[in-house]
N, C-alpha and C positions, 0 to 999 in steps of 0.2 A: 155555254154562252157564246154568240156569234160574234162577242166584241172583242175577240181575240185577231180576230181575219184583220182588224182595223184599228193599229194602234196610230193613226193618225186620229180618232176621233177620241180615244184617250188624252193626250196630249192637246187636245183643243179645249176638252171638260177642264183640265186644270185648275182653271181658275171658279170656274162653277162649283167643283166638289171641296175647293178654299171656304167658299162661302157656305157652304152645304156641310164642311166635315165635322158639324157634333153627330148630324144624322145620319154619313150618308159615307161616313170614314169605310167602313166597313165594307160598303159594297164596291166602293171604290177599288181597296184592298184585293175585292171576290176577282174583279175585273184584271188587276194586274197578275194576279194569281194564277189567274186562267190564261193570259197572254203565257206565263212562263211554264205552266207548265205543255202549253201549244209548244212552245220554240222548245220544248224539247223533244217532242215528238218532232218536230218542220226540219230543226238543225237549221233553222234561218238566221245566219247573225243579226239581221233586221230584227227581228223578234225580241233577240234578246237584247237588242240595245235597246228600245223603245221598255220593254221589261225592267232596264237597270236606272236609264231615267223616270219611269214612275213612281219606284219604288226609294229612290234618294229622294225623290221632290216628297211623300211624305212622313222619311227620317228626318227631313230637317226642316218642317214646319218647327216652329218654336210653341207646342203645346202641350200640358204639362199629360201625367199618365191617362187621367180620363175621360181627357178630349177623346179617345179611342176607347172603339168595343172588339177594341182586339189587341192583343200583347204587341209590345213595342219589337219582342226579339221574334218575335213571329215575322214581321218584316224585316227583319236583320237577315234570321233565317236566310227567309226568303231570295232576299240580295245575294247571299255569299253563295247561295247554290247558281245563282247569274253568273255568277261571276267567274265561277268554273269552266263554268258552260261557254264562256266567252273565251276564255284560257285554249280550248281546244276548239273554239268554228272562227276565233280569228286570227289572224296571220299577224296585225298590226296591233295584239293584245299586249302592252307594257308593263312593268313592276309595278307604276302607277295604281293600275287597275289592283294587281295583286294587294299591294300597299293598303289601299282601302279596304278591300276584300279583310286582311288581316285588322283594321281598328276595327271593323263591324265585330269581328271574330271576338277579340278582346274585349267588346262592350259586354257579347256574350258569357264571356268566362267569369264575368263579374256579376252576373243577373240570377235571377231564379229557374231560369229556363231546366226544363228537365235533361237530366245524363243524356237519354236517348239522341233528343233531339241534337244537344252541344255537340258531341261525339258526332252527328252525321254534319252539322257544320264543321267540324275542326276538319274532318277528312275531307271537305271541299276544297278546304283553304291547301290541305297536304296536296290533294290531287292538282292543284292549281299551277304551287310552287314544283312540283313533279314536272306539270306541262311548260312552264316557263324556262325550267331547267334544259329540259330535252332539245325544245327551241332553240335554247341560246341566246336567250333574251338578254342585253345588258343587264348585270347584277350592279346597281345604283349603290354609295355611298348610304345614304338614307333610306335602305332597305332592313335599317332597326327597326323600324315599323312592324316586319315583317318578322325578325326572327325575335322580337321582344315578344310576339304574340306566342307563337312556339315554345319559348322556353315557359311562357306561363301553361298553355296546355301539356307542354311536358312534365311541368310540376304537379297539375292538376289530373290529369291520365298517366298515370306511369308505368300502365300494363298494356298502352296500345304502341309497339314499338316503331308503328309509322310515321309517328307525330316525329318519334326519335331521328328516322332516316331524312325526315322533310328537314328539320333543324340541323341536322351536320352537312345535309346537302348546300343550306343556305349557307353556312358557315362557310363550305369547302371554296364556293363559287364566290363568295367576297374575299377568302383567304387569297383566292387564285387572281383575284383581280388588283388584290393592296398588299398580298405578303404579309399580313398582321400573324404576328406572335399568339394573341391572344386567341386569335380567329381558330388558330392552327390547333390549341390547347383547349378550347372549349370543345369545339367538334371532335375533336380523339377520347377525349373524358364522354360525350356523350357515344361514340363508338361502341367504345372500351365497356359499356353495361350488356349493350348486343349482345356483344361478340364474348359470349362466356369462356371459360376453357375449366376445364374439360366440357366439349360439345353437347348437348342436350340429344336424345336419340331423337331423330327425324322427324318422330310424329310428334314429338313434344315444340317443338320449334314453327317458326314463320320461317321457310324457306327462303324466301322472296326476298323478307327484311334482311336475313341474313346475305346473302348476296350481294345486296347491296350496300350492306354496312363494309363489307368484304374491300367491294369495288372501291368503296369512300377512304377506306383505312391504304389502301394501294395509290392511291389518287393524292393524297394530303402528304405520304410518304416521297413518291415520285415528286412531286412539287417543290416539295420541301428541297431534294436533292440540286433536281433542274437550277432553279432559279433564288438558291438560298445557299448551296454547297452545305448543307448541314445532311451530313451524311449518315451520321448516328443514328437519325430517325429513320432514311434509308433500312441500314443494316437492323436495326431495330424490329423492324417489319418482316424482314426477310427471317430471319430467326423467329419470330412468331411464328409466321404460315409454314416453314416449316415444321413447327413444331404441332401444328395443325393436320399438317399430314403423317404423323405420327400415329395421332391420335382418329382419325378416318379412315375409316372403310375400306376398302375399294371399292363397296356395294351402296356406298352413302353418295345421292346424289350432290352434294357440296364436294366432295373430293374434285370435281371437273374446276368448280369456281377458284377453287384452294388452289389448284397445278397452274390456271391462268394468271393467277393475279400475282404467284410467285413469280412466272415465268418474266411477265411483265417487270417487274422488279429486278428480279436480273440483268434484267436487259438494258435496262436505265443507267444500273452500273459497269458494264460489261467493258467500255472504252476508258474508264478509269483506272479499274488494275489490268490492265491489258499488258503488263509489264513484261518486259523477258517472255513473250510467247505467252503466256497467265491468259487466258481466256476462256470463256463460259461456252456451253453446248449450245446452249440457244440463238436465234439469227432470227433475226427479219426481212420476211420477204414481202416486195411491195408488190401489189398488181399492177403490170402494165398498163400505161394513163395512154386514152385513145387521144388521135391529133388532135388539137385545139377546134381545126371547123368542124369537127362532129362532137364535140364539146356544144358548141354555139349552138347546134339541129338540134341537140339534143334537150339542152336546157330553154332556148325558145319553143320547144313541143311541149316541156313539162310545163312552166310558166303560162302559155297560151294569154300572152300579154299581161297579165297578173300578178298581185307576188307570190312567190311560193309559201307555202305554208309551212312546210318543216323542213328544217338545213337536212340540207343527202350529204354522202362524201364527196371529200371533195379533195379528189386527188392532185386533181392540177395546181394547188399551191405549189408542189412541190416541186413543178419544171420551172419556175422562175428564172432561178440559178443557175439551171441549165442549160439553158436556149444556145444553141450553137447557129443555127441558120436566119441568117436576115429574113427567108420568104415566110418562119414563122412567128416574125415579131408583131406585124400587126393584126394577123386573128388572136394573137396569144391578149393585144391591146385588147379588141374588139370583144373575145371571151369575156375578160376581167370587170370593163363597164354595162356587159349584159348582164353576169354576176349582180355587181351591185346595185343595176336596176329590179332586181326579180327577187333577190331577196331582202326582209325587214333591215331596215338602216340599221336597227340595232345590234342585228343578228350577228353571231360569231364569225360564219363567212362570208359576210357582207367587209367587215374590218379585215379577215385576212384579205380579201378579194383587195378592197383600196389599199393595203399593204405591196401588193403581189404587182396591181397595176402601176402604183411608185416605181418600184426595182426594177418592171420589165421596159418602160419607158426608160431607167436609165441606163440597161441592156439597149436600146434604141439607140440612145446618145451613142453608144461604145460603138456599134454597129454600122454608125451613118454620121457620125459628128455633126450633127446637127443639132444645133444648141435649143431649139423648141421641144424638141424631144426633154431634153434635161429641164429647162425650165416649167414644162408642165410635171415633170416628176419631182421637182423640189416643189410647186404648188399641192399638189396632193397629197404629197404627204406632210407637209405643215398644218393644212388643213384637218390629217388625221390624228394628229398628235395634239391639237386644241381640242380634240373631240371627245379625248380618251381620258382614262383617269390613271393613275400612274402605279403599272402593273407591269408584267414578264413581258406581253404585246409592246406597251410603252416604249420599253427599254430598246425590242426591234427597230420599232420607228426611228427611235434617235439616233440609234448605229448606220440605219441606211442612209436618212436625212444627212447626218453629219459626212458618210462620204459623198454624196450630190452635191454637194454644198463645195466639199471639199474640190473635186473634181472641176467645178464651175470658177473658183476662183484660181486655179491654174491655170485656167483656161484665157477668163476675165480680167485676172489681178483686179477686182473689187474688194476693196477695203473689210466692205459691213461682212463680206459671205467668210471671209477668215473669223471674222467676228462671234459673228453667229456659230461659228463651226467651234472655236474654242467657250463659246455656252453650253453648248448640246453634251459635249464632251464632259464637261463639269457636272453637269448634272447626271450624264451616265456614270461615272464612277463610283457617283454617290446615291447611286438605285440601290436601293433596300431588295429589290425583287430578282434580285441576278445572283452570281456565286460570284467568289473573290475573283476565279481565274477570268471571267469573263470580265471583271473592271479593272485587273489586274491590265489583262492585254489594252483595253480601252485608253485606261493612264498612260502607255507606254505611247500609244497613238497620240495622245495628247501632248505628252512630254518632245516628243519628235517634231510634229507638227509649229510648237510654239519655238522650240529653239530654230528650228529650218528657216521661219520667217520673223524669227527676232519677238516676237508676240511677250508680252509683260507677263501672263503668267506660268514662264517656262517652270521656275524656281518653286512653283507650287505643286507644276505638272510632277517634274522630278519627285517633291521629298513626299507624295502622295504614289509614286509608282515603287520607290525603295518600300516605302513602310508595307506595302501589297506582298513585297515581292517575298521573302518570306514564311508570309502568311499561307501565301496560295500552297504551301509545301504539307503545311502541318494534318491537312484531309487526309494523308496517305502515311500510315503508319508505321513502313518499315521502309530500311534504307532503299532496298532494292523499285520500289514503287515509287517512294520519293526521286531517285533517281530516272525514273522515266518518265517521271512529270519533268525534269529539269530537259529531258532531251528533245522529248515532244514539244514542249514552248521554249528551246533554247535561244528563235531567234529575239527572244526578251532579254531572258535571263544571260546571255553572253554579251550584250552588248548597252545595255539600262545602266551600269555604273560605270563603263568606260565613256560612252556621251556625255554623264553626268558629270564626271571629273571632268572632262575638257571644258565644258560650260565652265565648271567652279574658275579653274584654272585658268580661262580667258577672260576671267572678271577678277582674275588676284587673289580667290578665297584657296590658297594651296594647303591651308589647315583640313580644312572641310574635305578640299578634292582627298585626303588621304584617307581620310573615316571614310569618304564612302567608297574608294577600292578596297579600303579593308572591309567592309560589311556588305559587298558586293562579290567576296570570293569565296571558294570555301565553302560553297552555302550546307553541304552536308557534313561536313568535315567540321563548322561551325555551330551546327544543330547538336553534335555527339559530345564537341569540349565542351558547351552546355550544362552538359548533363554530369560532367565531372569534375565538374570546378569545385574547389578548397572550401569546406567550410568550416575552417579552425579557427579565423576570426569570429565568424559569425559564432559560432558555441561559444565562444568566449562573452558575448552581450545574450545569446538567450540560447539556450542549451536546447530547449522544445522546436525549437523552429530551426534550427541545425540541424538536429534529428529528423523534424518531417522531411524538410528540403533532399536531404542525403537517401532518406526511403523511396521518395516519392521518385527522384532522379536515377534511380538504382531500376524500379518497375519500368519506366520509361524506357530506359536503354534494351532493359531486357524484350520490350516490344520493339523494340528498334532494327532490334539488330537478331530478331525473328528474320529468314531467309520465307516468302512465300511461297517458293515455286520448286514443287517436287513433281520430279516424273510419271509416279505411280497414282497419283489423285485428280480426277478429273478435272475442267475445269470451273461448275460452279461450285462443287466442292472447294477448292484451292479458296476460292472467292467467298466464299462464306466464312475461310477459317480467317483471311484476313478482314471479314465487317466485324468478327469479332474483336481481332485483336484491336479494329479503331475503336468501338467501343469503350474497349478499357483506358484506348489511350485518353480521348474524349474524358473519360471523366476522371484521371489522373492529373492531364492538364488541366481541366480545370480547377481542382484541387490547389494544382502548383502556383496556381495563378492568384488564387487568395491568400496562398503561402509568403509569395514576393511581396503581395502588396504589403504584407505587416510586417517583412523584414525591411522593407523601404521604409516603412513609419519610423521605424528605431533610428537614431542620432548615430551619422554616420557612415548609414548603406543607405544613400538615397538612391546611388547606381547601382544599387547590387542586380547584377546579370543585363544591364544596360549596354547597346553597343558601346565599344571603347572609344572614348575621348583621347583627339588628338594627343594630349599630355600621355596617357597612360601608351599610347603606341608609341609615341617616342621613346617611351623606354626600353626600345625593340633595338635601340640605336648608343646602347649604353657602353658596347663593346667596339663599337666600328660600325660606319653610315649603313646605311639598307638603300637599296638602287629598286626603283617603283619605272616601270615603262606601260604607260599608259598608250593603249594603240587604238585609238578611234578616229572617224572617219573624218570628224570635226575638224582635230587637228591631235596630234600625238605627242607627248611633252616625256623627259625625261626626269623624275624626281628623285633628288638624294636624303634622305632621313637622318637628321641629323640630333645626337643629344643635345638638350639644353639649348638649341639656337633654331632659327627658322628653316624650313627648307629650302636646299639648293635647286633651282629651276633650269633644265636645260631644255633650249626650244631646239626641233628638228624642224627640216627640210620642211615644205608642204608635199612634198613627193613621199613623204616619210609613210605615210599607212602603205599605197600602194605598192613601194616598194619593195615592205616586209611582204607583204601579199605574193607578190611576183616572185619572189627567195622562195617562200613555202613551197606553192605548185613548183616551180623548177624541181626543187630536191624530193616531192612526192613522184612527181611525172617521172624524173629519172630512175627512182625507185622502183618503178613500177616494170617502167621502161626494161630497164636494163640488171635489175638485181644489188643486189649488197657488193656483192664478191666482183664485180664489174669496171674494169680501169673508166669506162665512161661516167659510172655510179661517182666512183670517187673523183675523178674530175668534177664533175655539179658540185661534188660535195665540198670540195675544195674554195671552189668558186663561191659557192652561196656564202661559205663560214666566212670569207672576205668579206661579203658585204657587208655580212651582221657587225662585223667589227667596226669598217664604215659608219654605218649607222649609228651604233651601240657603242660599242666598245672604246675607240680611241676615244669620243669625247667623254666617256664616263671614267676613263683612267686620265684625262688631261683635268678633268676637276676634280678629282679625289687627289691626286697629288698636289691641286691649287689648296685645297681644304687641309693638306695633315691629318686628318681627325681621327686617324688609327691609334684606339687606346688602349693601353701594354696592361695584361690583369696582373695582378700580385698574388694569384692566387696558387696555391700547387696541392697537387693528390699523390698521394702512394700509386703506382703502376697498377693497372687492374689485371683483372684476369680476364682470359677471355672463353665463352663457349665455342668450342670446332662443332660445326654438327654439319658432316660432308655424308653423301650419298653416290659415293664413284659407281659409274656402270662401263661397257664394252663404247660407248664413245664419249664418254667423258673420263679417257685415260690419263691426261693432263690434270685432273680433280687429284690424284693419290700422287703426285710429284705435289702440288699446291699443299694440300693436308701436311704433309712431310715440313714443308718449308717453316709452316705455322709452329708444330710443334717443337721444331730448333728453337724456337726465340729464346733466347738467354734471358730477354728482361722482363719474361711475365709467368705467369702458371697458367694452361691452357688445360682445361679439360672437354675430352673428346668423345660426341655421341655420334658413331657409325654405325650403317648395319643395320643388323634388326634392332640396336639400342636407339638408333634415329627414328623415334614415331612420333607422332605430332604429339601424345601428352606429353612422352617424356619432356623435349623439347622446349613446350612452356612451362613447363614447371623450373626445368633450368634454367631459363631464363632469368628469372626470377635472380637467380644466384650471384648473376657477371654483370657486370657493368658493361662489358664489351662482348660483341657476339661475330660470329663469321658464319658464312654460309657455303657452303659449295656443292651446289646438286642444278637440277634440271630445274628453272622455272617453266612452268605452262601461264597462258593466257586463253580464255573461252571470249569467241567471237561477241559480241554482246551482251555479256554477265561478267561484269568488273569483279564485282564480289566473289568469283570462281580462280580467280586469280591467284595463284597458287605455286608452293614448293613440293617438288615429288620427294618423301621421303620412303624408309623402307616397308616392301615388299605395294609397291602402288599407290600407298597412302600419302595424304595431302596434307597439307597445312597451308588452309585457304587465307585470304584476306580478312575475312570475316573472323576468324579465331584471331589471327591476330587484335584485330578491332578491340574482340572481346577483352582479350586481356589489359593488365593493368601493370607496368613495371617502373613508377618509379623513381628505382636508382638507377635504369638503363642509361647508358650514355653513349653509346656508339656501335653500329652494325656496317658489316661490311657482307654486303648482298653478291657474290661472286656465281650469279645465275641468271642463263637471258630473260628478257623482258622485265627487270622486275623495277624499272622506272616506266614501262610502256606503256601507257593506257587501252584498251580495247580500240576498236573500233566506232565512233559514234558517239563517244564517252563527249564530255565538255572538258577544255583542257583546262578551265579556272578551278575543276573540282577535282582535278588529280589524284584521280582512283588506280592506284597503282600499288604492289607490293611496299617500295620507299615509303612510301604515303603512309602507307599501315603501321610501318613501321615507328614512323615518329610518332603519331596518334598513340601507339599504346604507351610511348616512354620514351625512347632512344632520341637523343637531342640532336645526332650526326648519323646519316646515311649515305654511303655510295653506293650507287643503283646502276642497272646499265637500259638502256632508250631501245636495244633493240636483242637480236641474237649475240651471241657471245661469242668469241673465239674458245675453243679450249686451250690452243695453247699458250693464249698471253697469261693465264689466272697466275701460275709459277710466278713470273718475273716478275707481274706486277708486285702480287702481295709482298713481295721478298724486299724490294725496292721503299713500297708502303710502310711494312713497317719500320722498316732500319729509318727512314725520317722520320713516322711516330714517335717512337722511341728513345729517337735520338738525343744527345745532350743541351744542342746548340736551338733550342726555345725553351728552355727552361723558363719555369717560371707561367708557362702558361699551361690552362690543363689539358689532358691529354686528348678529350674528346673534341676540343678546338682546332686542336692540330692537325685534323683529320683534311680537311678542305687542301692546306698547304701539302701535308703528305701524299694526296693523290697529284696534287700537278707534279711533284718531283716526279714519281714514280711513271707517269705518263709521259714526260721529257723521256725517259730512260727508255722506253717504247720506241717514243717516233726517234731515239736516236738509232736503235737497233733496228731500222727501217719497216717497224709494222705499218700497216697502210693507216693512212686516213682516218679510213672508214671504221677500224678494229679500236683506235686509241682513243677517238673521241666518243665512243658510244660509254666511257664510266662517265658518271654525273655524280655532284655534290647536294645534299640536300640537309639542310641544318647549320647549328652554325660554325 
């Protein structure tokens, strides 16, 4: 029929074949039929518009079935196969379309229409949402339309498993755009039928389907990680495909898809355990991105004034950020609005593009200070953030927007743009579509921002960055990794509860300012007594839930305090064996976490494992005050902890941060400078210890002696014994004069493991034994690996920090650490988490440690201990027990030093830790 060349003369009969259609429906029908299947031969999108409106205008006469001499779903048909057709010849084809496409579909699934035919509409509708996909079509809210229809042909077809890829793809692309739970858990369940295991041999299977179900299950994983931090389903996947290739060929053409989509996964994770050197074989490499004006040639050649029809790569996102030269700021402008001319509004990089031209405009600003530059970049992107729906994209915009914004009212001092900035903020924190660490750091910008300019919701910013802070730890499941998430965001984590306190403490809340330096220190050190707190109460009201609690925290530690980083195992190996171990933790904590909530139902543990309340830290202060120096930029305040009364407040200088500041580099510099052993060294060092006293010290002993509050115990112990456990070598000749000294004591029984009897088990097994312990061997420290931190016993062997960790003693009550470093912390370490031998020490038991901050002399070890203990021991503190007396027995014993003219430098390197 010739009436295909002429759907204007369709479109004008209209109304004629209205009046015509008991007679004439049909040919009417013949007529559009013949238009569509022309436009598929032509590929005219003409065609098939004119095609897609003749064929609605007679689905939606309102006449009943046999006004037509022809099946109603034969024009449904008809339609849906338009509609495909349209999905691929036009560029400006919407969900919308799809959307309808799918209720046609749906009227379909519910009619008589034969298998055959359904089945080649359903595959229309797949092929449609395929083409839409690939596009980059905005995935709409109200695209249930579309997957409502799908999951009924996936119920109704269960053997065509394309219907399956079209339905998880829908799924994945709304997952990606809203972050829904459910989104995430419907599409892996529909996955998860694909993707059998053990694998079907080759010929038995849809290669295709499978690929792509492949790609989806890698894609929903990755997502998941990105912008959820739920990393479980990461490692989850990753241990599949492994396990995939296990079970694969090297002759099965999926084995390439398997290696990629692992690789990819790895990769995602790669910067996460990147801990202590932990790092995976795989790297990404990017292609060279050409300059920006052959960007411009090149995309106005493709386009040829038009829009483009399917997104290319598009590498040049990724120079944004990086623009160094002002002469490429305005092709880089000029790029981004040809971008967004040329491709679909809705398209994926049409939004990165108006993303990309926000940032590089306020690259502009930085470049030229030119506030039009900034104020067109705060316009467009507001603009794009009304446009969007609130998704992983979303969350970009509001990070960039909020610093434009920011930037402008430093600039401006306008009231509304701090405003708006502390909006934006609020609502990034509280994106569903991000991971903790990234609204973790976001809070902390917020919390900064509001106290700097006084803004009212400092106090929310604050006790929403504390509750994060925490949290963002618990992704990474052994010390050593949790640790290098602390170092890599230190500058949060070192400085988020000393701000905080100064806030508390400039508005008079000195209760509060104490809970939160105490829940801001310690953060691993805090995570471990966790795990081994008392539950003899608890067994006392329900003996079942003492029990889980006690198991549960037992498996916990035991992944904790898992070391990940061996030299002999590669590194995605290394990386796998830790997705397992979060795995387990993952679902241990969760476990523990319905465990507390039913010990907190019970009368009486409503805090059980609750940060500590001010009342309960005071009783930190039952023996004599606790001195708290809080050093933030704000302002730095000196608090004394007192039992049973309020705290004492002493204010410093305003020079007070800077100053400590200036002391630190001085005594690093000269360090450095000049050496330990250096009369200039100890000069600085001399000097600096004055100021701290300055600072510090005289007004903290002019209020302690205004207070009295030093409270006398009534308590007294039998003399303990102590463990020797000395390792003398060819320069530590001074260690067997020291040993000797120990075992004169007349007023204890010392027993002594030397020698080949000094090996790390024996060691902790005796521990176990003494209440008091002494050390005298070589400490080492490893550059970078706290946890390597270590006592050289016999014949090379160590006793790391970590063994210490592990153990559990107790009735220990006092060590005396006579080995360098072993108050020192590494290199890079944080100094609130004081990862140090002393450290380990009290952690596993020991209530009193002296430790030394640097190398050691060998021949002060003699004097001191000899000095040490004759005041331990002595008669004249009776009354108090012995492991208290440790603090006082070291200053005597260090007087008797600097009287005997050792330097500086040699006496004050012992430290006191405990009480």
């Amino acid at each position: 029929m010739t009436c295909c060349y002429y759907p204007d003369t369709i479109l004008v009969a209209f109304p004629v074949f209205k009046a015509w259609q008991r007679d004439y429906s049909d040919t009417f029908f013949s007529l559009l039929f013949a238009l569509s299947l022309r436009s598929h031969e032509s590929r005219q999108p003409e065609h098939v518009k004119w095609s897609i409106r003749g064929l609605r205008y007679l689905l939606n006469q309102p006449l009943d079935s046999e006004a037509f001499n022809i099946p109603t779903e034969m024009v449904t048909s008809t339609l849906a196969e338009q509609f495909k057709l349209q999905t691929v010849l036009e560029p400006d084809a919407t969900m919308g379309d799809v959307e309808e496409m799918a209720v046609r579909c749906h009227e379909l699934l519910n009619s008589d229409i034969s298998k055959t035919l359904l089945v080649a509409n359903i595959m229309a509708l797949v092929c449609a949402v395929d083409g839409c996909t690939r596009k980059g079509v905005e995935w709409r809210a109200h695209s249930e339309k579309v997957i409502e229809c799908l999951r009924e042909a996936n119920r109704s077809l269960p053997d065509l498993p394309e219907i399956s890829i079209a339905l998880a793809q829908c799924l994945y692309r709304r997952f990606e755009m809203a972050i829904s739970n459910d989104d995430h858990e419907e599409g892996m369940a529909v996955l998860d039928k694909i993707i059998a295991f053990p694998l079907p041999p080759p010929e038995d299977r849809s290669s295709e389907c499978l690929q792509k179900a492949l790609q989806l299950v890698a894609s929903f994983a990755s997502t998941q990680w990105s912008f959820c931090g739920k990393s479980d389903y990461l490692e989850k996947e990753i241990h599949r495909f492994r396990s995939f290739l296990d079970g694969v060929s090297p002759e099965d053409p999926i084995r390439s898809v398997v290696v990629e989509q692992l690789s990819r996964l790895r990769e995602m994770r790669q910067s996460v355990f990147a801990a202590a050197g932990l790092r995976g074989t795989h790297s990404i490499d990017s292609d060279p991105v050409p300059p920006f004006r052959d960007l411009i040639t090149a995309l106005s050649q493709s386009s040829g004034g038009s829009k483009v029809a399917d997104d290319q790569p598009f590498n040049a996102i990724v120079l944004t950020r990086e623009l160094t030269n002002v002469e490429d700021i305005e092709p880089a402008i000029e790029y981004y609005r040809l971008v967004i001319a040329s491709y679909h509004p809705n398209s994926q990089t049409t939004l990165n593009a108006r993303l990309c031209l926000g940032e590089v405009l306020y690259t502009a600003f930085s470049f030229t200070h030119d506030i039009r530059y900034l104020d067109e970049s705060i316009s467009v992107l507001r603009d794009l953030l009304t446009s969007m729906v609130q998704s992983r994209q979303h969350y970009g915009v509001i990070a960039t927007l909020s610093s434009c914004l920011y930037r402008r009212f430093c600039w401006l001092h306008h009231k509304e743009d701090i405003d708006e900035v502390v909006q934006l903020l609020r609502v990034a924190v509280h994106h569903e579509s991000v991971n903790i660490q990234h609204r973790f750091e976001m809070s902390c910008h917020w919390a900064r921002i509001a106290h700097m300019h006084g803004h009212p919701s400092v106090l929310m910013a604050y006790d929403i960055s504390m509750s994060f802070m925490q949290e963002t730890l618990t992704f990474a499941p052994t010390l050593d990794t949790q640790h290098f998430q602390l170092v890599t965001m230190r500058q949060f984590y070192e400085v988020l509860p000393l701000d905080y306190a100064s806030y508390l403490i400039h508005t008079g809340r000195l209760h509060q300012a104490i809970e939160i330096l105490e829940q801001g220190r310690a953060l691993l050190w805090s995570e471990m007594r966790g795990l081994r707190i008392s539950v003899d109460q608890l067994r006392a009201a329900n003996s079942h839930l003492a029990d889980k609690i006690a198991a549960l925290n037992k498996d916990l530690e035991t992944i904790m305090l898992t070391i990940s980083l061996t030299s002999n195992v590669d590194g995605d190996d290394q990386m796998d064996r830790i997705g397992l171990l979060q795995l387990q933790q993952k679902k241990l904590l969760d476990e523990r976490d319905t465990i507390i909530s039913q010990v907190r139902d019970l009368p009486g543990f409503q805090t059980f494992l609750k940060t500590p309340s001010f009342g309960t830290l005071s009783l930190g202060a039952l023996r004599g005050p606790v001195v708290i120096i809080n050093h933030s930029e704000w302002r730095s305040d000196i608090l004394i902890l007192l039992h049973n009364a309020s705290p004492s407040l002493i204010p410093t200088s305003k020079d007070f941060y800077y100053r400590a500041i200036e002391l630190r580099n001085r005594l690093t510099t000269s360090r450095i400078k000049h050496g330990l052993d250096s009369k200039n060294y100890e000069r600085v060092l001399s000097s600096v210890l004055g100021g701290l006293y300055d600072l510090v010290g005289r007004p903290v002993i002019e209020r302690l002696q205004s207070l009295n509050s030093r409270i006398s115990s009534e308590q007294t112990f039998d003399k303990p014994s102590i463990l020797l456990v000395a390792q003398p070598d060819q320069s530590l000749l001074s260690a067997f004069l020291e040993t000797s000294t120990i075992k004169r004591l007349e007023t204890t029984n010392v027993t002594t493991l030397m020698s080949n009897k000094a090996t790390p088990s024996a060691v902790l097994e005796r521990l176990r034994d003494h209440r008091f312990s002494h050390f005298v061997c070589h400490g080492k420290l490893e550059t970078g690996k706290p946890f390597d931190a270590s006592f050289q016993l016999h014949d090379g062997k160590r006793l790391t920090l970590l063994d210490l960790i592990r153990s559990q003693l107790p009735t220990a009550e006092f060590a005396f650490l006579s080995a360098c470093h072993t108050a020192e912390m590494t290199e890079g370490s944080i100094a609130d988490e004081a990862l140090h031998l002393t450290a380990a020490m009290q952690y596993c038991g020991f209530r009193s440690v002296v430790g030394t901050m640097w190398g050691m002399a060998d021949a002060d070890g003699p004097e001191l201990v000899d000095h040490f203990y004759k005041s331990m021991f002595s008669n004249k503190h009776a009354g108090t027990p012995y492991y208290e007396r440790s603090a006082r027995a070291l200053r005597d014993a260090v007087r008797r030093l600097r009287k005997n003219g050792v330097p500086l430098e040699r006496w004050v390197n012992f430290v006191h830790y405990g009480a």
